[in-house]
C-alpha positions as CSV (number, residue, x, y, z in Angstrom):
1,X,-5.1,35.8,-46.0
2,X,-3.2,32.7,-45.5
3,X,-1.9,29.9,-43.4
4,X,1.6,31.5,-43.2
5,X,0.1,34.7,-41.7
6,X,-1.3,32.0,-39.0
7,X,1.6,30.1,-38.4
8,X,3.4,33.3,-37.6
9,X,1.2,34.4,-34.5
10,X,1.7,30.9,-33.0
11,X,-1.1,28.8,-33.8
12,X,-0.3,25.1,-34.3
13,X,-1.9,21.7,-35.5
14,X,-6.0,21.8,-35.9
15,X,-5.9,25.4,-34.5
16,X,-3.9,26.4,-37.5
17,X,-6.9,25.7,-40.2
18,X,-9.7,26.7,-37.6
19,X,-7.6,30.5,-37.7
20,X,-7.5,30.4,-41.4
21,X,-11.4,29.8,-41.3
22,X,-12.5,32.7,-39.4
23,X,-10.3,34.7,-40.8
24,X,-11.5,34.4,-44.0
25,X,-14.8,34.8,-42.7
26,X,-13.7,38.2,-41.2
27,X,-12.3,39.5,-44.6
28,X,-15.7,38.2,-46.4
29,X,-17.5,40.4,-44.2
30,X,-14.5,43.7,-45.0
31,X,-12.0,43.6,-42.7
32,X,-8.2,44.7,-43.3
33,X,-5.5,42.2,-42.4
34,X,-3.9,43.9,-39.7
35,X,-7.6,44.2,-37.8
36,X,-7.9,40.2,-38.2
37,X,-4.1,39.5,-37.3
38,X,-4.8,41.9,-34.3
39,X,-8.0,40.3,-33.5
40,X,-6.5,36.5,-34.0
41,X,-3.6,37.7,-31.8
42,X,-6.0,38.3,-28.9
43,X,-7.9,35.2,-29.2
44,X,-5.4,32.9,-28.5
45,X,-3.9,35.3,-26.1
46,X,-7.3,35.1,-24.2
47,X,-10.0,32.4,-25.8
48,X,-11.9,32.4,-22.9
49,X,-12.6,35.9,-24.2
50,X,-14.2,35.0,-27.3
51,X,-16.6,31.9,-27.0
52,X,-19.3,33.1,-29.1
53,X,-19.2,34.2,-32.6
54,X,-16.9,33.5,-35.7
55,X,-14.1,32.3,-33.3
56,X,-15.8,29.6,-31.3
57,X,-14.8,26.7,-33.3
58,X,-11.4,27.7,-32.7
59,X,-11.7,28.9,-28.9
60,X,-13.0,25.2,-28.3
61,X,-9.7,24.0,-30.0
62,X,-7.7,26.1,-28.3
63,X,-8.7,25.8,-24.9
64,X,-8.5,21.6,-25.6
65,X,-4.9,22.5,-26.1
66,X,-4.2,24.8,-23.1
67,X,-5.9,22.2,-21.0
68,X,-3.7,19.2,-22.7
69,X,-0.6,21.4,-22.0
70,X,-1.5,22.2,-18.4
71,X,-2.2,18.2,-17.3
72,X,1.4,17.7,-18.7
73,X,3.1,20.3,-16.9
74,X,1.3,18.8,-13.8
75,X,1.9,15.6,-14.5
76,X,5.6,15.9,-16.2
77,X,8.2,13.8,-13.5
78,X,11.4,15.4,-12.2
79,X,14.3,15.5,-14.3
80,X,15.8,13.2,-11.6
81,X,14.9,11.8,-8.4
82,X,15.0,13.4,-4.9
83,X,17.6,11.9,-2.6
84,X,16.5,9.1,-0.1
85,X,17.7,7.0,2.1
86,X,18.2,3.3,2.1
87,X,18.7,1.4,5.1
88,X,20.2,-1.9,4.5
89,X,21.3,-1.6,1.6
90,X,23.0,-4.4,0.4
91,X,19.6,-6.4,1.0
92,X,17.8,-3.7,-1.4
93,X,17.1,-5.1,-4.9
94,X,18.1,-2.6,-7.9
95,X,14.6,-3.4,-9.5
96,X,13.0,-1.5,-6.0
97,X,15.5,1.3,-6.8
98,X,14.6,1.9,-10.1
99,X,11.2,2.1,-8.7
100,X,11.4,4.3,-6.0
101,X,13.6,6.4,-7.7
102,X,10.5,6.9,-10.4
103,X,8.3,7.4,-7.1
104,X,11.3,10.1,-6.2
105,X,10.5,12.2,-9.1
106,X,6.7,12.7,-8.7
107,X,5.9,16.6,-8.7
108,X,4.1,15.5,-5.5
109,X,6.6,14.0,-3.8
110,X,8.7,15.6,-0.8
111,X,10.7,12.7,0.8
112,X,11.2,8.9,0.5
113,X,12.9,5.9,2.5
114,X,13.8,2.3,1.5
115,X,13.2,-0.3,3.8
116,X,15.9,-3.0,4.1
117,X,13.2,-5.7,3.6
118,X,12.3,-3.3,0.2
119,X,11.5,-5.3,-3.5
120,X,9.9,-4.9,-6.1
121,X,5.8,-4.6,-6.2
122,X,3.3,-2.7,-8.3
123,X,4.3,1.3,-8.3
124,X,6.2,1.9,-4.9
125,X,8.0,-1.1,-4.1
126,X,7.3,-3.0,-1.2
127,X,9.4,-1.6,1.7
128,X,9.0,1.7,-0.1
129,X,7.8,4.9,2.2
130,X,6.7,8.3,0.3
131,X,5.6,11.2,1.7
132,X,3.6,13.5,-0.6
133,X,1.8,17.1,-0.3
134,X,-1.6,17.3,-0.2
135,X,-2.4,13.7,-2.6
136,X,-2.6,9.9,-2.0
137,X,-1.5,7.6,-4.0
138,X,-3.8,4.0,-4.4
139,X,-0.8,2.7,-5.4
140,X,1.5,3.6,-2.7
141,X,-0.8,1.8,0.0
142,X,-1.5,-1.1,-2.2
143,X,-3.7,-3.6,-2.7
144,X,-4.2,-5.2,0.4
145,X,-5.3,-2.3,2.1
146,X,-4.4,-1.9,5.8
147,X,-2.5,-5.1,5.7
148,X,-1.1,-5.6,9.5
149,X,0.1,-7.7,12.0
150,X,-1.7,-8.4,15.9
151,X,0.5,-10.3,18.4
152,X,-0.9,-11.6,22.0
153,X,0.9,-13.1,24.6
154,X,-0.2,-15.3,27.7
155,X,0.9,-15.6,31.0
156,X,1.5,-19.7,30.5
157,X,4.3,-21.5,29.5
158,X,5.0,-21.6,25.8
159,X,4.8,-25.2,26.0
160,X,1.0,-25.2,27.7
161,X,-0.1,-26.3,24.0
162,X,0.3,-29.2,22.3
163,X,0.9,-29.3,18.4
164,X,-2.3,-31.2,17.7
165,X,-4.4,-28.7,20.1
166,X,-2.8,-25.7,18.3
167,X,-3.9,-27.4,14.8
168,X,-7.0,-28.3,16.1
169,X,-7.8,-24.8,17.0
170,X,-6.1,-23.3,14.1
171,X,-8.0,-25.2,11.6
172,X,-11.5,-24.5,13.9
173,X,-10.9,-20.7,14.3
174,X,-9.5,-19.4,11.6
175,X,-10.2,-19.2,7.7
176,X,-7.4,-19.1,4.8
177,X,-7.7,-18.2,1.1
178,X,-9.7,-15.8,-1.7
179,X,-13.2,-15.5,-1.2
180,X,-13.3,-18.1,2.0
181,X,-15.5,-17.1,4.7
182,X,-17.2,-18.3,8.0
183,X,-20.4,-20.3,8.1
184,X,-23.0,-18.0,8.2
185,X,-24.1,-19.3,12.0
186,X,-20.1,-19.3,12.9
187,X,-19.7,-15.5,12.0
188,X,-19.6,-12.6,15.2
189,X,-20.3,-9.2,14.2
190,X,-18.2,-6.0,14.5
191,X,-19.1,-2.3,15.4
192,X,-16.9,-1.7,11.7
193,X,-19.9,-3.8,10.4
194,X,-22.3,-0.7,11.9
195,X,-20.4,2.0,10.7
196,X,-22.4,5.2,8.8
197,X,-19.4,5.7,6.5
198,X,-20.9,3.0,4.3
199,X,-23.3,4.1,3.2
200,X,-21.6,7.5,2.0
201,X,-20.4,6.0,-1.2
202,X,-22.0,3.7,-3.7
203,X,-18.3,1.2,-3.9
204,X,-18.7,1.1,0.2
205,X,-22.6,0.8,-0.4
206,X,-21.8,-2.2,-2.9
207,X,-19.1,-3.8,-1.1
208,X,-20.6,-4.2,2.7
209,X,-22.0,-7.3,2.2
210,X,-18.6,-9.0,0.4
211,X,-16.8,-7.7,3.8
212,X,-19.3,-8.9,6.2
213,X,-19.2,-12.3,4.8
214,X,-15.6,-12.6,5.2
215,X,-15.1,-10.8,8.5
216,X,-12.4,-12.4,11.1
217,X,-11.2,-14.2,7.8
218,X,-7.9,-14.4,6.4
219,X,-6.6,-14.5,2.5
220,X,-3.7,-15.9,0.8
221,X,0.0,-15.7,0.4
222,X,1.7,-14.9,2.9
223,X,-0.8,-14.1,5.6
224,X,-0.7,-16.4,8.1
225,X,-1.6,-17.4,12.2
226,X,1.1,-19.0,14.3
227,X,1.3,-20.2,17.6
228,X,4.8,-20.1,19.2
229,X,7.0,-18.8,21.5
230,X,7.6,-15.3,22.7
231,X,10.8,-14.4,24.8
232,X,11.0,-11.2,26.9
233,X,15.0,-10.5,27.9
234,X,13.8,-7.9,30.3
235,X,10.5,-7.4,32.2
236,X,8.5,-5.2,29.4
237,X,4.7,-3.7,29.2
238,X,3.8,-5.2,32.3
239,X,5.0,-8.6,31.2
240,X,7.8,-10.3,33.4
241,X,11.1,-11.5,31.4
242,X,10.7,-14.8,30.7
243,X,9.1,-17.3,27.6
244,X,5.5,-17.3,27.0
245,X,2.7,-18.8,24.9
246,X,2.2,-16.3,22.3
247,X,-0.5,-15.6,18.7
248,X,0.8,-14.0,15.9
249,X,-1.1,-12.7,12.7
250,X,-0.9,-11.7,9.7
251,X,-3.9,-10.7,7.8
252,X,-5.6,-7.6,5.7
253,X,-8.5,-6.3,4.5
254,X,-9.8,-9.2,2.3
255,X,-12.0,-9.1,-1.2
256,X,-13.2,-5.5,0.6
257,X,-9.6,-3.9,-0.1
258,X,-9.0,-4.8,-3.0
259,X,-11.7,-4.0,-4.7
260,X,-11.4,-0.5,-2.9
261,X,-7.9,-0.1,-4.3
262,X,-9.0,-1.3,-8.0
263,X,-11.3,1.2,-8.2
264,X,-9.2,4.6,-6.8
265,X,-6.1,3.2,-9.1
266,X,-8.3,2.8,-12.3
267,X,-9.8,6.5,-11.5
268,X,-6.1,8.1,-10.8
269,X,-5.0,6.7,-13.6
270,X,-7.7,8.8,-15.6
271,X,-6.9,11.6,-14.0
272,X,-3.6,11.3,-15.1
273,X,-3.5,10.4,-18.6
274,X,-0.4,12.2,-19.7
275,X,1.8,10.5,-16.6
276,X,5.0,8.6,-17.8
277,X,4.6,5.3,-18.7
278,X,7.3,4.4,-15.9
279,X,4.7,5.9,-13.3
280,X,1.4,4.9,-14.4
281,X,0.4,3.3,-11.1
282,X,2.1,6.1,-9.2
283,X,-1.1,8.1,-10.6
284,X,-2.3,10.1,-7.3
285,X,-5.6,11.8,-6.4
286,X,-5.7,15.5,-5.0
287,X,-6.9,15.4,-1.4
288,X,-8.5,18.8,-2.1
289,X,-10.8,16.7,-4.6
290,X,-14.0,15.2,-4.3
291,X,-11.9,11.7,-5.7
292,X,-9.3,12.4,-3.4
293,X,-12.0,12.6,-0.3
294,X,-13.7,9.3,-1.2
295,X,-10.7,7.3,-1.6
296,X,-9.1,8.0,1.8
297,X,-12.6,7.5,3.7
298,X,-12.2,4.0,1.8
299,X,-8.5,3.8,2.6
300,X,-9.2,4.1,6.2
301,X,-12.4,2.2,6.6
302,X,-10.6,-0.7,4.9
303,X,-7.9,0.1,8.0
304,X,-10.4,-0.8,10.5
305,X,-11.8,-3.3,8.9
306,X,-8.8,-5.0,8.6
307,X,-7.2,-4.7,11.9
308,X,-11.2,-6.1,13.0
309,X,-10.5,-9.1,11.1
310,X,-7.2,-9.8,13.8
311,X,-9.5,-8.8,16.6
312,X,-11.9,-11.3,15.6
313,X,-9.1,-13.9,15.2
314,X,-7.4,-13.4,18.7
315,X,-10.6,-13.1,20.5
316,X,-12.0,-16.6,19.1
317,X,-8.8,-18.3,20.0
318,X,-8.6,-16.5,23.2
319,X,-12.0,-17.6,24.5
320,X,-11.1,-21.1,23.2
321,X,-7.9,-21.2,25.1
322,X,-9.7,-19.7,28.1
323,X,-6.6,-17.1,28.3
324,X,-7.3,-13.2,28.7
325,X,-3.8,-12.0,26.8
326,X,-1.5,-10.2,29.2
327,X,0.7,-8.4,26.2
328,X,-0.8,-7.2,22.9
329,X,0.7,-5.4,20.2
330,X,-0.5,-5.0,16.5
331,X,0.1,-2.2,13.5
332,X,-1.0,-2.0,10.0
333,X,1.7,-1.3,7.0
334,X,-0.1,-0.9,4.1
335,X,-1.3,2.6,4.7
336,X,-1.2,6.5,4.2
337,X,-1.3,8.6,7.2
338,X,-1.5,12.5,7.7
339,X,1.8,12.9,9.4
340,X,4.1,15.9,10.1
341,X,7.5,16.1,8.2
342,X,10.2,18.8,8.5
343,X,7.6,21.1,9.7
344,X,4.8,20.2,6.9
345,X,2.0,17.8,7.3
346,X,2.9,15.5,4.3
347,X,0.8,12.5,3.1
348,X,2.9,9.4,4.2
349,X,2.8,6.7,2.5
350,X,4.1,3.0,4.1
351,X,3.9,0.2,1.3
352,X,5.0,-2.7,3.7
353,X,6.6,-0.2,6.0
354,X,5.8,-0.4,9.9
355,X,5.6,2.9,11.6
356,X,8.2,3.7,13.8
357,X,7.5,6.8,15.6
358,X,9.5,7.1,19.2
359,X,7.8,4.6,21.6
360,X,5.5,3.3,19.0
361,X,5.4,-0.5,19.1
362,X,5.0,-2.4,15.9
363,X,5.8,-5.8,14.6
364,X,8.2,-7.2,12.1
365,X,7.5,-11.1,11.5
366,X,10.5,-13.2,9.5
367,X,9.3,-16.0,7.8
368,X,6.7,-19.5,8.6
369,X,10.2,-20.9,10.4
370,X,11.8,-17.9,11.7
371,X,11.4,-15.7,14.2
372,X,9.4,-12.4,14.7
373,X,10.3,-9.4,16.6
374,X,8.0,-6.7,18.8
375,X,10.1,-3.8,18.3
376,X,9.8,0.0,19.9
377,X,10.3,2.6,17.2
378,X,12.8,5.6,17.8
379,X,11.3,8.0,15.2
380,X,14.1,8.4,13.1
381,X,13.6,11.2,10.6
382,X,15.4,9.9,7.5
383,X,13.3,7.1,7.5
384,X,10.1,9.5,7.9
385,X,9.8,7.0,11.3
386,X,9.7,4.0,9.9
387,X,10.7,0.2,10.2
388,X,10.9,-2.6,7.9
389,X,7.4,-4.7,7.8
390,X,8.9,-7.8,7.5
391,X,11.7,-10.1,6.2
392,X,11.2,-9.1,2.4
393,X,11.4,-11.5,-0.5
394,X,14.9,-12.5,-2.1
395,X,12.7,-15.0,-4.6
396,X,9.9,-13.9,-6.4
397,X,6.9,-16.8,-6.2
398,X,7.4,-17.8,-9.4
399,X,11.0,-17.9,-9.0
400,X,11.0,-19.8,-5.7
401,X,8.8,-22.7,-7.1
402,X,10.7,-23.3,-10.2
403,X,13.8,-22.9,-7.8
404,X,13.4,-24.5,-4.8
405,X,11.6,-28.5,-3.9
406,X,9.3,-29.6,-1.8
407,X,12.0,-32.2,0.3
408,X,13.9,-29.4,1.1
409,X,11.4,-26.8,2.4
410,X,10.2,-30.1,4.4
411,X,13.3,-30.5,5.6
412,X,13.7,-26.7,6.7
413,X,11.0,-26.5,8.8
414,X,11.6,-30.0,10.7
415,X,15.3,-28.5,11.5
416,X,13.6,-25.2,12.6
417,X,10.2,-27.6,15.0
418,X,7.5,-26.2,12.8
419,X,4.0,-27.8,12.2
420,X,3.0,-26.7,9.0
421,X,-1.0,-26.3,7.6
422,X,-1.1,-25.1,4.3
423,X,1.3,-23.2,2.9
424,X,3.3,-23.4,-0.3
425,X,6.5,-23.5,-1.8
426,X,6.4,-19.8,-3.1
427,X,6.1,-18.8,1.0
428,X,9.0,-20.7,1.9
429,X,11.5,-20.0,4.1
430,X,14.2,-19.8,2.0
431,X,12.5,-17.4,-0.5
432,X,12.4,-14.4,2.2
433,X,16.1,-12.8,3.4
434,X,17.3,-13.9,6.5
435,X,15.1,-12.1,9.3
436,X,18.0,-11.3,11.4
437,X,20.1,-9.2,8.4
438,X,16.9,-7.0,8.3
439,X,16.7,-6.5,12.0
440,X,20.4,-5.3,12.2
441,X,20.6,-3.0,9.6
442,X,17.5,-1.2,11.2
443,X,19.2,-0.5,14.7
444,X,18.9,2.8,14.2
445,X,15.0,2.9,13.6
446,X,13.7,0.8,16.3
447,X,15.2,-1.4,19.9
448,X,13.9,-4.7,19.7
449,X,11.6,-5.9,22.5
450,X,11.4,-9.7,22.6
451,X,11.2,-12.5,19.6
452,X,8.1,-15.0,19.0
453,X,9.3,-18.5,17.0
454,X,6.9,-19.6,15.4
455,X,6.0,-23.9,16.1
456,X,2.5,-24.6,14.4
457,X,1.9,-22.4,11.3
458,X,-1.4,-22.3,9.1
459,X,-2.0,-20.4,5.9
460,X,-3.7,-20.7,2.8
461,X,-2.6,-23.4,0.4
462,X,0.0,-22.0,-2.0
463,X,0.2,-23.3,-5.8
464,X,2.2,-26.7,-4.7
465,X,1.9,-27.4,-0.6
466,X,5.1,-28.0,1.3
């Protein structure tokens, strides 16, 4: 007996010498060649079949294989991407192409969508939607997990505040940057807070204290609270036409989130060790699995905790203003819901996406000297019924403080009437598209409702403040 004999039945690598072993073995103990080529053939036909006895070594080695071979078959990516559409899209970057079109070719995926606000971001890029069977992908929703926006309006003239009373209450009611948090005697709690969810996992478990520390707090970049102006063309949710007083926020889901996505990303991605390169942090988890379960528990408390963090916001500077708001609006877009799509339920994923089903409200903000819009979504299908989340990024941070100075950001925003605390120069103005390019090329997806202008802005200190 010898290796050729093997290599003919269609045993490879390691398996090859583990064959030729027990083999020999077989003829040591007087066995013709044709009973231990018939036998051999039937291992690796079936090695589950023969884990015991002379063949085990090689069963072991086989079934490694087998199991190596399946993982890439489920793992392998499309020869080329599903078709989706773009709207806008001569705002779209080609880097968020490239990168949805790797998201396009996931044996998960069913259907995609680019934003016009869409750029480039970790895995699917920002203004990216995906809709996947039966898997979420930690990646997909993001880092800031439930990211989202809360808008109230009162009945009083816009002009009812002064700029140093709106900084005053800015600086006294809200909280900006990683790790910052109310005084412990300052913090309200939150039926979130009382939850029995955490307690079902040890992350939750661990991480309850970190997001009762910082709840009704914001972080950095470009979350933000603004006071300004909202305008109603047309009487609207019980609201008259006219130009009101009006909150706007921007905030997420804080140390809690990301630490929630770090974890489900790092696990994927050992689930998925054979994934292309290209789509490493595309790596999913099976919602029929025990990983899958625990992550989009996580995903979704992180959803209400985040969207508690506005209420927490609006309520403090609502009792301070001694206002009860007559319109209020809010959604989250970093997300995955459980949504129907040409007749399946599909996993949909919105990576700074707002949702846009028909009559859904949602808000799309422009930048710290441009307006906002509350919008009405229409529940267009090709864009799996969704809407832009905001302005989207034509600079990069790095790229907009090596490219842009300080006088003219400063400049910018005394042309536009805006009181700036905080901020830096990678969130200005000028490193965002123009708000009003994004709104028209999503007619089709949503009617606009009325515009906030934003007058005194605060947000977390950037790398250089404006």
């Amino acid at each position: 007996m010898n290796g050729k004999y093997i290599t003919k039945l269609g045993f490879t690598n390691k398996s090859i010498g583990l064959a030729l072993a027990a083999a020999q073995l077989r003829e040591a103990a007087g066995l013709e060649r044709s009973a231990i080529l018939d036998e051999l053939s039937k291992v690796k036909a079936d090695p589950a079949g023969f884990q015991s006895g002379v063949y085990a070594d090689l069963v072991r080695e086989l079934l490694t294989q087998q199991a190596h071979t399946d993982l890439h078959a489920a793992d392998a990516l499309r020869s080329a991407a599903l078709p989706y559409a773009q709207f806008g899209a001569a705002l779209i970057d080609q880097g968020a192409r490239d990168q949805m079109n790797v998201a396009m070719r996931l044996p998960i995926t069913r259907a995609g969508a680019l934003m016009p606000d869409a750029h480039v971001g970790y895995g699917l890029p920002i203004g990216g939607v995906l809709a996947a069977e039966n898997a979420v992908i930690p990646y997909g929703v993001g880092v800031d997990i439930g990211c989202s926006m809360r808008l109230s309006v009162f009945a009083v003239p816009a002009d009812t505040l002064k700029t140093a009373e709106a900084l005053a209450l800015l600086q006294k009611h809200t909280r900006f940057g990683a790790g910052v948090s109310f005084e412990r005697r300052e913090r309200i709690g939150h039926d979130v807070l009382d939850e029995a969810v955490w307690d079902d996992q040890p992350i939750l478990r661990r991480l309850h204290d970190k997001a009762a520390d910082q709840i009704g707090s914001s972080g950095s970049g470009n979350h933000f609270a603004e006071f300004g102006s909202f305008t109603l063309g047309q009487s609207e949710l019980g609201l008259d036409a006219g130009t009101y007083l009006a909150l706007l926020t921007h905030s997420g889901s804080r140390g809690f989130g990301a630490q929630v996505a770090g974890h489900f990303t790092k696990l994927a991605e050992s689930l998925h060790p054979t994934l292309h390169p290209s789509a490493k942090k595309l790596a999913w988890l099976s919602l029929d699995s025990e990983e899958g379960q625990a992550y989009w528990q996580a995903m979704n408390l992180a959803g209400r905790y985040a969207l508690a963090n506005h209420e927490q916001i609006h309520a403090r500077i609502a009792k301070a203003l001694g206002q009860t708001p007559a319109l209020s609006a809010h959604n989250s877009h970093n997300l995955a819901w459980k949504e129907q799509v040409g007749g399946s339920e599909l996993i949909v994923h919105r990576k700074g996406a707002t949702p846009a089903a028909a009559g859904q409200l949602g808000l799309i903000p422009g930048s710290m000297a441009d307006p906002g819009y509350l919008v009405r979504g229409k529940g267009h299908a090709p864009s799996l019924a969704s809407a832009s989340h905001g302005a989207g990024r034509q600079l990069g941070r790095k790229a907009a403080q090596n490219t842009l100075s300080k006088s003219e950001v400063s400049a910018y925003l005394k042309d536009k009437g805006v009181t700036l605390l905080g901020g830096g120069i990678d969130e200005a103005p000028q490193a965002y598209k123009r708000i009003q390019d994004v709104i028209a090329a999503q007619s089709e997806l949503v009617d606009v409702l009325g515009e906030f202008r934003p007058k005194v802005v605060r947000m977390d200190s950037g790398s250089e403040d404006i």
